[in-house]
C-alpha positions as CSV (number, residue, x, y, z in Angstrom):
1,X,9.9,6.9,32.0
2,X,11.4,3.5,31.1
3,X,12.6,2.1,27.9
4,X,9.5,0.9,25.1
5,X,8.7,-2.4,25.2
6,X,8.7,-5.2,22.6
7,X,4.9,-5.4,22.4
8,X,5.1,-1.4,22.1
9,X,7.3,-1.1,19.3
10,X,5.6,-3.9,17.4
11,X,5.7,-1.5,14.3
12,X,9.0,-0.8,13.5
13,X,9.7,-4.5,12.3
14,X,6.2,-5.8,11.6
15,X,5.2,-7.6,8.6
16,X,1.6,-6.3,7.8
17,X,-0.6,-7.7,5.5
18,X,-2.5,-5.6,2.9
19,X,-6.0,-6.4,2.9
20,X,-8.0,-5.4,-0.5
21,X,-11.4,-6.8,0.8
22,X,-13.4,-6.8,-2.8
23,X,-10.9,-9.1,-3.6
24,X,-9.9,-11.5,-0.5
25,X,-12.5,-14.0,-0.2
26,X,-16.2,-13.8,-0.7
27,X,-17.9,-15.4,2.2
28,X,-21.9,-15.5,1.5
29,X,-21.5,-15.9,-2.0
30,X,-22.3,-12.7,-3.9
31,X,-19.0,-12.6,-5.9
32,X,-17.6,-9.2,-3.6
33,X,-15.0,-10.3,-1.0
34,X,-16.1,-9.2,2.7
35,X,-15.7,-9.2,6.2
36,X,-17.2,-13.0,7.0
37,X,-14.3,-13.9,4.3
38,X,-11.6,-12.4,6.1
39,X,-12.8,-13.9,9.6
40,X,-12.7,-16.9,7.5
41,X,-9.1,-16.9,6.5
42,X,-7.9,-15.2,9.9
43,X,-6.3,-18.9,10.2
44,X,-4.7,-19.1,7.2
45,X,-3.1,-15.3,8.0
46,X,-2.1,-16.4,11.6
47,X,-0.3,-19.1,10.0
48,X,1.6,-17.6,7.0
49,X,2.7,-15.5,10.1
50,X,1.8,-12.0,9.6
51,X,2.0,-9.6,12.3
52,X,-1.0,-7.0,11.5
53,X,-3.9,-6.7,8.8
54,X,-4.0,-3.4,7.1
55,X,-7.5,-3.5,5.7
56,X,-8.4,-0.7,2.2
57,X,-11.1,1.3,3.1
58,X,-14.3,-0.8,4.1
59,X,-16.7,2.1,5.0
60,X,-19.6,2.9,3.4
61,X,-19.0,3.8,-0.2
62,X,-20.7,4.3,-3.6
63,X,-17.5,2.8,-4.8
64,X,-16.3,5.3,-7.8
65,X,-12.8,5.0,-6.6
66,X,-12.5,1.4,-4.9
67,X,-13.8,2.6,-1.5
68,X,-11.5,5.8,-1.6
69,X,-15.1,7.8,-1.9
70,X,-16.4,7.5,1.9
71,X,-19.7,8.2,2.1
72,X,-19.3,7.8,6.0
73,X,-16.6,6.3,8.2
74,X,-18.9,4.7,11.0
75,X,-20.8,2.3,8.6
76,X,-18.9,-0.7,6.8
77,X,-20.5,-1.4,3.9
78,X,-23.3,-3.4,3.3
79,X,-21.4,-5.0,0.6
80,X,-18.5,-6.0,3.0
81,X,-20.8,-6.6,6.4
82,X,-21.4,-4.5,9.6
83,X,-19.8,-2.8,12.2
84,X,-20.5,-5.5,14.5
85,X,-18.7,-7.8,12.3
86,X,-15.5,-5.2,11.8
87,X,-15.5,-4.9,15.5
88,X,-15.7,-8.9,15.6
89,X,-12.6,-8.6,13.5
90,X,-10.8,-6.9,15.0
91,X,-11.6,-9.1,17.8
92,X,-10.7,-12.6,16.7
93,X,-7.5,-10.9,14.8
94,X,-5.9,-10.0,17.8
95,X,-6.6,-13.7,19.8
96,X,-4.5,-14.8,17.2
97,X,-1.8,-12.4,17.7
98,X,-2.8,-10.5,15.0
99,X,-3.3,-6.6,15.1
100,X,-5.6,-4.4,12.6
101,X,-4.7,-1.2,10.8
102,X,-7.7,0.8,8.8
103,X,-7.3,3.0,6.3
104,X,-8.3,6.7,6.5
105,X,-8.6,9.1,3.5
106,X,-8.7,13.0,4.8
107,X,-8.1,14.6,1.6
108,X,-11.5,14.0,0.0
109,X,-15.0,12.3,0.7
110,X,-17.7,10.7,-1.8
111,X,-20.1,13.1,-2.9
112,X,-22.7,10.9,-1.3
113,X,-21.2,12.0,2.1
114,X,-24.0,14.1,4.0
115,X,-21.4,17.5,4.2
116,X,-21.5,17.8,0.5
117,X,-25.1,16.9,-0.1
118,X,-25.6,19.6,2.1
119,X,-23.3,21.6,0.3
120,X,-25.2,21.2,-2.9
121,X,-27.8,22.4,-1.8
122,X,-26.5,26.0,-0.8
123,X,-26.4,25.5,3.2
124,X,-22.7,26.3,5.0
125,X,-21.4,23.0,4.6
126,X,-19.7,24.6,1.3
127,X,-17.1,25.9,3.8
128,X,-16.3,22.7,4.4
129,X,-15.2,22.3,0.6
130,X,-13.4,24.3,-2.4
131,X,-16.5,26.0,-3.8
132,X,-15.5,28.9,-6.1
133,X,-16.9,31.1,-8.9
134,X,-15.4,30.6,-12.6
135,X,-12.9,32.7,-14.7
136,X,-14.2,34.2,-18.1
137,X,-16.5,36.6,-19.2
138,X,-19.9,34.2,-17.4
139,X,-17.6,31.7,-15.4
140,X,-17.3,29.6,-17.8
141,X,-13.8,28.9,-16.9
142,X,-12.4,26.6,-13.9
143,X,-11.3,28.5,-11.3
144,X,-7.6,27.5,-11.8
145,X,-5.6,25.0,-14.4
146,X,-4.4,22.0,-11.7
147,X,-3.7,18.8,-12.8
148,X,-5.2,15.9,-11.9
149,X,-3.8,13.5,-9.8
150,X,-5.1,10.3,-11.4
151,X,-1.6,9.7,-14.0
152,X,-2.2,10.6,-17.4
153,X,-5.3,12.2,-16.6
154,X,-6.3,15.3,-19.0
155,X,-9.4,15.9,-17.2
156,X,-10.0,18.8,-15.0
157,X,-10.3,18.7,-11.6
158,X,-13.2,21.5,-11.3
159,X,-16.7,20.5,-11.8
160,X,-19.3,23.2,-12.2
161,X,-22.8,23.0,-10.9
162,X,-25.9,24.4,-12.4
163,X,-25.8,27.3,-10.5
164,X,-22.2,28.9,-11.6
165,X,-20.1,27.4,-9.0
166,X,-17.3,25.0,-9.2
167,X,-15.6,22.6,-6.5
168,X,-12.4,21.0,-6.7
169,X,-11.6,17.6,-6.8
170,X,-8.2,16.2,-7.1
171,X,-9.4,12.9,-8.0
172,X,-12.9,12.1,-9.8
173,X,-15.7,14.4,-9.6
174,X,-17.6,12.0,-7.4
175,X,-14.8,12.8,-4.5
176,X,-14.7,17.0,-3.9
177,X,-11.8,17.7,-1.8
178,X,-11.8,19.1,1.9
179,X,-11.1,22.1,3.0
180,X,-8.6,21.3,6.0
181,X,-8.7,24.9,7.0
182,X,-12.4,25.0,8.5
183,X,-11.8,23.6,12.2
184,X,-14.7,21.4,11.8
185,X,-13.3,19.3,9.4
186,X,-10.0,18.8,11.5
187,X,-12.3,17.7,14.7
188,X,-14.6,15.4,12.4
189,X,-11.4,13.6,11.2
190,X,-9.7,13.6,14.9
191,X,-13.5,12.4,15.9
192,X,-12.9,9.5,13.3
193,X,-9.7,8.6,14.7
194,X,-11.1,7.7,18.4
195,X,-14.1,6.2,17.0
196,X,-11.6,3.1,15.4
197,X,-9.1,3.7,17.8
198,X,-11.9,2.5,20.6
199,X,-12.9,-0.4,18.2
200,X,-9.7,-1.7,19.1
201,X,-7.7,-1.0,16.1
202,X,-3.8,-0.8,16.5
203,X,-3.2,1.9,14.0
204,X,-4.3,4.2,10.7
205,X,-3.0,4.4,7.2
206,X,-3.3,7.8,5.9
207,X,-4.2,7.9,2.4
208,X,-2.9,10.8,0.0
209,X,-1.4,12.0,3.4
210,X,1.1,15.0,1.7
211,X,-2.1,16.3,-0.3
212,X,-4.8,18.1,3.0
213,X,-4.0,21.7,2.6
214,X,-4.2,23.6,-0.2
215,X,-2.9,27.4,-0.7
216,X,-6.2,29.5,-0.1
217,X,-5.7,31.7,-2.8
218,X,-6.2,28.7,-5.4
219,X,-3.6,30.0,-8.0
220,X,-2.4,28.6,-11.2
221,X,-0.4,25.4,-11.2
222,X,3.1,26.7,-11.7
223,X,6.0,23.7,-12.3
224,X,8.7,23.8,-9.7
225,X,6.6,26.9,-7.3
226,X,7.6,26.6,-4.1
227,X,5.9,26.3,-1.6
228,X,3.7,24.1,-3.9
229,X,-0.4,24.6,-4.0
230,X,-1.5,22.0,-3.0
231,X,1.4,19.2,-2.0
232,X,3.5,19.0,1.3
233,X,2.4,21.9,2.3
234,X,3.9,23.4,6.2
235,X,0.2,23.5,7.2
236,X,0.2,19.5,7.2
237,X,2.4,19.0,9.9
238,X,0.4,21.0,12.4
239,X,-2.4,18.3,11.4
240,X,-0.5,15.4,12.0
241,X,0.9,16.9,15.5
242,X,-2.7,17.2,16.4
243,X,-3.3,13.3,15.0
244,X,0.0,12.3,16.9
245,X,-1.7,13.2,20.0
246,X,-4.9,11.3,19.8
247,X,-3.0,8.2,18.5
248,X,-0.7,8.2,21.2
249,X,-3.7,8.2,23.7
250,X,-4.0,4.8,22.5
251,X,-0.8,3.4,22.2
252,X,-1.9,3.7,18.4
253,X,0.4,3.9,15.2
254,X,0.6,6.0,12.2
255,X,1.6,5.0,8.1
256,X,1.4,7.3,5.8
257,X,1.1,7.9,2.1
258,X,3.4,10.6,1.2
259,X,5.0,10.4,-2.3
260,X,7.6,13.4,-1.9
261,X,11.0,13.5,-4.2
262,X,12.8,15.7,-1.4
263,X,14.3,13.5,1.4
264,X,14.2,16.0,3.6
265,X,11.0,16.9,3.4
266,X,9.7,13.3,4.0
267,X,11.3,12.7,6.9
268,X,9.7,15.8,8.3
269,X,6.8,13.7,8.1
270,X,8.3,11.0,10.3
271,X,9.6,13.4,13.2
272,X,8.7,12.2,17.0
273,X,5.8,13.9,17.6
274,X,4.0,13.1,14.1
275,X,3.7,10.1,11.9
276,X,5.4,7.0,13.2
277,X,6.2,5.7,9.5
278,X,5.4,6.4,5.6
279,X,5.6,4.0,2.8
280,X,8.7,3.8,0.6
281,X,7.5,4.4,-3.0
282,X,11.2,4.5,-3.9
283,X,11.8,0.8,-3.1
284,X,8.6,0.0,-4.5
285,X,9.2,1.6,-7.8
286,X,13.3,0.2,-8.3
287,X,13.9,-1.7,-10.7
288,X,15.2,-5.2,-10.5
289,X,19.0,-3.7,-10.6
290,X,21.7,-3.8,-8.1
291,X,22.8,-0.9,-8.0
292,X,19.6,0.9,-8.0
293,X,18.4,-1.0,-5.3
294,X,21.5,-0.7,-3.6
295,X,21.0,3.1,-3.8
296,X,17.4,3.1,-2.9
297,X,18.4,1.2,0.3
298,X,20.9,3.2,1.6
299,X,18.5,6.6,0.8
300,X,16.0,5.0,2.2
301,X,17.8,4.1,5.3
302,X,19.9,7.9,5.5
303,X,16.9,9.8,5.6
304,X,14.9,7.7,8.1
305,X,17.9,7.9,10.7
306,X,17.9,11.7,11.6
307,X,14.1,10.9,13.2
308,X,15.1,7.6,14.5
309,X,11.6,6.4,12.0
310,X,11.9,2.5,11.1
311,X,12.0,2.2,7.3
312,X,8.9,0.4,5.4
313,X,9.5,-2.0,2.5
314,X,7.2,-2.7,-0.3
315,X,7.3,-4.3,-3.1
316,X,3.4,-3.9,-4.5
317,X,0.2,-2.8,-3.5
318,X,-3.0,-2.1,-4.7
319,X,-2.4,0.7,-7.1
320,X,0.8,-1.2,-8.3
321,X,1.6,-3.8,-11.2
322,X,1.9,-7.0,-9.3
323,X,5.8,-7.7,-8.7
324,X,6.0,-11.2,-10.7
325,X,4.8,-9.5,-13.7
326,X,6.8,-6.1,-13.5
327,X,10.2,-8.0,-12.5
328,X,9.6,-10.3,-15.5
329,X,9.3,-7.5,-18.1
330,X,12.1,-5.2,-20.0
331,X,11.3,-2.3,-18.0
332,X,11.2,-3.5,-14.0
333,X,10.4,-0.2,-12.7
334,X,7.9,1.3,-12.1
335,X,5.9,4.4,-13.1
336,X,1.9,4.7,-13.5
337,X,3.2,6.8,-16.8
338,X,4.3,3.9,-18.8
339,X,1.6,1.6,-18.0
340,X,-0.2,0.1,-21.2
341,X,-2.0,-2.5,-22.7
342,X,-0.2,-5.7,-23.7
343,X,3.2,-5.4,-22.5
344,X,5.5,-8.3,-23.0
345,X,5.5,-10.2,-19.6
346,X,8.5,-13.5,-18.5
347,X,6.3,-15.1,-15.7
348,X,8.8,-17.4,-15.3
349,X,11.6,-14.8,-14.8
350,X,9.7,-12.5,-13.1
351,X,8.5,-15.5,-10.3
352,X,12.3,-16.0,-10.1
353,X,13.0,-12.3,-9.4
354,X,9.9,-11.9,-7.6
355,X,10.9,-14.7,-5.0
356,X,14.9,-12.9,-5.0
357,X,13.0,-9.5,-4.0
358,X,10.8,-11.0,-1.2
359,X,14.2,-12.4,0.8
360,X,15.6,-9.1,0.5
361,X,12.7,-6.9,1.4
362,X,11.8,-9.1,4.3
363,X,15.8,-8.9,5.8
364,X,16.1,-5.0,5.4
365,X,15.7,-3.3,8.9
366,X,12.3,-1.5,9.4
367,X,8.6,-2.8,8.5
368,X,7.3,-4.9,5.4
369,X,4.3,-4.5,4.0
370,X,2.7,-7.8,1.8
371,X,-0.2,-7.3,-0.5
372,X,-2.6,-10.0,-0.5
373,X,-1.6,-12.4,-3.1
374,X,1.8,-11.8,-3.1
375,X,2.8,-14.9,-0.6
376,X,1.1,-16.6,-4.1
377,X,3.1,-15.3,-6.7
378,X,0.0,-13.9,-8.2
379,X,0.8,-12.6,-11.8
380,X,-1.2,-9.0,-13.4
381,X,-4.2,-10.2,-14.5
382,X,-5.0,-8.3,-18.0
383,X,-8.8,-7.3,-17.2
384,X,-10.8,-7.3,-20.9
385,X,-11.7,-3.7,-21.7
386,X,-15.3,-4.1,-21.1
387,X,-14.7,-5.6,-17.8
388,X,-12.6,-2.8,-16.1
389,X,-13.9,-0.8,-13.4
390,X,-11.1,1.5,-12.6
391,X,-12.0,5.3,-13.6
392,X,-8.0,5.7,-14.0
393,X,-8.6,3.7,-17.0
394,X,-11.6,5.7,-18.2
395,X,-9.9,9.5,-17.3
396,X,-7.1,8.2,-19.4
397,X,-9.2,7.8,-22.3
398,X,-8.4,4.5,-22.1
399,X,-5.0,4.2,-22.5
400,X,-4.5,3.1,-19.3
401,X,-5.2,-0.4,-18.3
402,X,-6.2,1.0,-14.7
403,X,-5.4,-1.0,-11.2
404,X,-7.8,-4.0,-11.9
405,X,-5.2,-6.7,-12.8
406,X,-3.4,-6.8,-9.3
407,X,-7.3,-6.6,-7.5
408,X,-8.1,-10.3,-8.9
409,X,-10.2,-12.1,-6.4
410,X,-7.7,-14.9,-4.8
411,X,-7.6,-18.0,-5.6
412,X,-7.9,-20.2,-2.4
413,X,-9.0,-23.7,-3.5
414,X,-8.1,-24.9,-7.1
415,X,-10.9,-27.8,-7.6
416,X,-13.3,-25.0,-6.6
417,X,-16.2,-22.7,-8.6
418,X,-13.8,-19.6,-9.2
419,X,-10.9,-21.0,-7.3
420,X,-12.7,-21.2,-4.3
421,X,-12.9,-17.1,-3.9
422,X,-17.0,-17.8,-3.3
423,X,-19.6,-16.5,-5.8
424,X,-18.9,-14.9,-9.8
425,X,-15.7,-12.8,-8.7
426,X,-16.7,-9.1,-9.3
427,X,-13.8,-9.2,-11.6
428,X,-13.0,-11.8,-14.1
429,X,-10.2,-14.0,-13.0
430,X,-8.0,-15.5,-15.8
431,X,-8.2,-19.0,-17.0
432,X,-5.5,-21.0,-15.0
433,X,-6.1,-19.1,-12.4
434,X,-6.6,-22.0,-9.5
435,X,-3.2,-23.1,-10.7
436,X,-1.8,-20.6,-8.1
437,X,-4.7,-21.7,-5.7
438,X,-3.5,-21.7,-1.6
439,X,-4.5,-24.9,-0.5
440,X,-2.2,-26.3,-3.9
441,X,0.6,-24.5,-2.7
442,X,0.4,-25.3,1.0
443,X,1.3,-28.6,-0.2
444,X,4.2,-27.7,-2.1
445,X,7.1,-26.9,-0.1
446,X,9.1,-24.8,-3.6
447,X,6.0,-22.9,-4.1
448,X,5.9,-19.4,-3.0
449,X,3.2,-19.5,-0.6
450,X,5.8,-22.6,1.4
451,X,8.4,-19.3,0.9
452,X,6.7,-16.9,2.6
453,X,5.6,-18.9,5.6
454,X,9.3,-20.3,5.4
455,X,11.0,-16.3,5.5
456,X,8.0,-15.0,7.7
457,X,9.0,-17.8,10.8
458,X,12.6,-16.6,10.2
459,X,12.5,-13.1,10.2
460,X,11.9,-12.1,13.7
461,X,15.7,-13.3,14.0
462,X,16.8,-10.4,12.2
463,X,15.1,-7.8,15.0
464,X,15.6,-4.1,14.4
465,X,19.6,-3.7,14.3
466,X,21.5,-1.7,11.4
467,X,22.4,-3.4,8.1
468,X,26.3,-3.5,7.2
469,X,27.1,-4.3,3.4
470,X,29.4,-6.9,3.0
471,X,32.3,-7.1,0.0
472,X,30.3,-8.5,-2.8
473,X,30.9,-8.7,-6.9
474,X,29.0,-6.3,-9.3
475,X,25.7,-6.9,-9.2
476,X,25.7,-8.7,-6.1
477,X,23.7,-7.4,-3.5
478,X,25.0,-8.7,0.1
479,X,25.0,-7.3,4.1
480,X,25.4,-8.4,7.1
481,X,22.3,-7.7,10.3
482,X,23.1,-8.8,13.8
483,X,20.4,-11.6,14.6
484,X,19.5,-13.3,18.0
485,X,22.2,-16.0,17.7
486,X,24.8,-14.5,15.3
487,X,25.2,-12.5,13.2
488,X,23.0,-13.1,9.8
489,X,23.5,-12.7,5.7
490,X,21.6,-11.6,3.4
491,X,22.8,-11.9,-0.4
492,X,20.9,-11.5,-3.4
493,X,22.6,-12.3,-6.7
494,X,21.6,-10.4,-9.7
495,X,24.2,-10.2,-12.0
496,X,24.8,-12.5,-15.5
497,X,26.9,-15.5,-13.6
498,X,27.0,-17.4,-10.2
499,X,28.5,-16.2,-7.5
500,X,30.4,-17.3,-4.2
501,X,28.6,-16.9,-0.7
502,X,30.4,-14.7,1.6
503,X,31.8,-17.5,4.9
504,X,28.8,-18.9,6.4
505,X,28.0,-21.9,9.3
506,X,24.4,-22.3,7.6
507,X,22.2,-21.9,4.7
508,X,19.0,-20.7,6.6
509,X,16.5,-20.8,3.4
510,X,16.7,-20.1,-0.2
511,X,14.7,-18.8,-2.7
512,X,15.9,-21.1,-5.2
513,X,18.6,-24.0,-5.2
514,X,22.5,-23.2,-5.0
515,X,24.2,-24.7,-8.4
516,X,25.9,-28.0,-8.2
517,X,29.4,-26.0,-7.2
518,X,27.3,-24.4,-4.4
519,X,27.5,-21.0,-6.0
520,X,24.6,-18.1,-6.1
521,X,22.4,-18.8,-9.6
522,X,21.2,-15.2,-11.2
523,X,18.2,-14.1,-9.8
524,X,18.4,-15.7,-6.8
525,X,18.7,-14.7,-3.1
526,X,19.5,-16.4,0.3
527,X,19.7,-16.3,4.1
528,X,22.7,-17.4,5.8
529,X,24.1,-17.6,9.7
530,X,27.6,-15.8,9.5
């Protein structure tokens, strides 16, 4: 067998854009983004220079969870368009060189789904779920005391139904979890898999992907149990083997979703014959700090080696405060813990961090993954209270401000009616909102949008080879990555004062200007030819 080819390992230094349809752009009007918007922008993507689409689910849905409740995963949505359209997609994507991930969520289904309306009403489909009788004297009582997996949650994750039972559901009660032990629900899933895989799609993102199996006893939630109930679990990677094969029948490609503290344990995930490559939550979470980042790079980068797996860089997504707001507050981290109302936000400082951060993630070996709106430096929206949709907000009690501010419909044209998104955005967008409008920045070669494309048309020079760190000052992030024509630097400057460039024959792009002594400014990165 020969060596991979280029086209073949595509993935392992891709830049793929996140697709949050709802919000991309609304194409007959209605005020919901959908698929006749996408195929509308496919331009636009082809030319910020993207190499895939990963689109959030788009199946059909009674959307209690932004689509993550799939009422069946061979119908798009009514609200987004039709198969025929997704398959058109897919279609015109690819002519433009583009390739199309979908999003697959195994651990749970809407309760609209036939299998638990079946279920409900007494047939054998309740094997298919976590059905159980209650503790206490009339089973009154859930069947055990696990937390919820929406953060800050106190709300149970039992339901019980008017004849005595309960069914679990890590989430919302309008998504009852699976039950990945019944054989049928592994062959629906693998069913699913070469169903999109013969629609022409290049690859799945698993959601919740460390969260299938569950211990079949049920037991109490105990901290620190090992093995754990319900999370990263050895029966998973038996699963994913099984995925690994049908993918492969299609040249096809795996990311999952596996938020795991033990190193070791994720990169079990990533071995040969299972996933090709999970997100990086680590990276995604650091805050704006060199040596945390530092840190978080070189983890990162250790534990992906042993399974020769490309690393994945993020800096946001759809669950996640958007990055010019987070890097411009006193606490750059982040943790869906701390989230609140009205937290004191730089925009300007966090835009300046924000377009630091996307010239280092998009030089660090491995894959990139852009959420829509980033490429505009698109600030958290704060969403009024009686405008929020998000049931993380609601299960909080409403301390939580929820996920709506970074699901903003996009601004795309800034003389427009709602910024040229289409029809009354689903969710309010914020006054001065078409001030970060596309077609404004396309124009403007120091906005971010003229970054993006800028780093994007660069960055195939920097291939797949290692990363070397180069002598640098305190807070001074710098390294070295063998490139096509030389070798190439990346240095990101995030302590108090300027600082020196390393030796260099060429400044390559900026994301702000040098000072007049041609030092580094704070907050600021660059690309140079060694």
């Amino acid at each position: 067998m020969g060596q991979p080819t280029h086209a073949q390992n595509w993935w392992r230094s891709a830049v793929i854009y996140q697709v949050y349809v709802r919000s991309f752009a609304d194409g007959d009007g209605d005020g919901t983004g959908d698929l006749a918007g996408v195929r509308a922008k496919l331009p636009y993507l082809a030319e910020l220079g993207v190499d895939a689409l990963w689109f959030n689910p788009w199946y059909l849905s009674p959307m209690k969870d932004g689509g993550y409740d799939v009422a069946d995963y061979r119908v798009i949505d009514p609200a987004f368009g039709t198969l025929a359209e997704a398959e058109k997609l897919i279609a015109e994507a690819k002519e433009l060189g583009i390739r199309t991930l979908v999003d697959i969520v195994p651990n749970h289904v809407s309760d609209q789904h036939p299998w638990f309306r079946a279920a409900l009403a007494g047939g054998p489909e309740r094997e298919l779920f976590h059905f159980r009788p209650g503790r206490g004297e009339h089973g009154e009582l859930p069947p055990n005391d696990w937390p919820s997996q929406f953060a800050g949650s106190t709300e149970p994750v039992w339901t019980r139904l008017s004849d005595g039972t309960w069914y679990l559901h890590l989430f919302t009660p309008e998504q009852p979890d699976l039950n990945w032990a019944h054989p049928a629900v592994r062959q629906e899933h693998e069913e699913i898999l070469r169903f999109w895989f013969e629609r022409g799609v290049a690859g799945v993102r698993i959601d919740s992907a460390a969260l299938l199996a569950k211990d079949p006893d049920l037991p109490d939630f105990v901290e620190g149990r090992d093995p754990h109930p319900y999370v990263d679990r050895d029966e998973l990677h038996d699963i994913y083997r099984s995925w690994r094969t049908v993918a492969d029948a299609y040249d096809g490609i795996f990311v999952g979703e596996v938020w795991l503290p033990d190193t070791e344990r994720f990169a079990r995930y990533l071995r040969p014959d299972e996933l090709h490559t999970a997100f990086n939550f680590s990276f995604l979470s650091c805050p704006w700090d060199a040596g945390r980042l530092r840190t978080s790079i070189d983890e990162t980068l250790a534990e992906h080696a042993p399974v020769g797996a490309p690393a994945t860089w993020v800096l946001c997504n759809h669950d996640v405060t958007r990055t010019v707001t987070r890097y411009g507050r006193a606490d750059t981290g982040f943790d869906f813990a701390t989230k609140a109302f009205g937290t004191p936000t730089d925009l300007a400082l966090g835009t300046r961090r924000a377009r630091a951060g996307a010239l280092l993630s998009l030089a660090l070996p491995g894959a990139v993954y852009l959420y829509q709106g980033e490429e505009l430096g698109l600030p958290e929206a704060e969403i009024p209270r009686d405008r929020i949709q998000d049931p993380m907000h609601f299960r909080s009690g409403g301390t939580d401000p929820g996920r709506d501010g970074c699901r903003v419909p996009l601004p795309w044209t800034a003389d427009a009616p709602y910024a040229g998104f289409g029809g009354e955005p689903w969710l309010p967008q914020p006054s001065g909102w078409s001030a970060y409008a596309a077609d404004l920045q396309a124009g403007d070669p120091g906005s971010m949008l003229s970054l993006y494309r800028a780093a994007l048309a660069i960055r195939p020079e920097f291939g797949d080879g290692p990363l070397t760190w180069l002598p640098a000052p305190e807070g001074v992030l710098a390294f070295a990555r063998p490139g096509r024509e030389g070798r190439l630097l990346c240095v990101v400057n995030l302590a108090d004062a300027p600082a020196d460039l390393p030796a260099h024959s060429r400044l390559l792009l900026g994301s702000g200007p040098l000072d007049p002594q041609g030092r580094l400014p704070k907050d600021t990165a660059v690309w140079l030819r060694g």
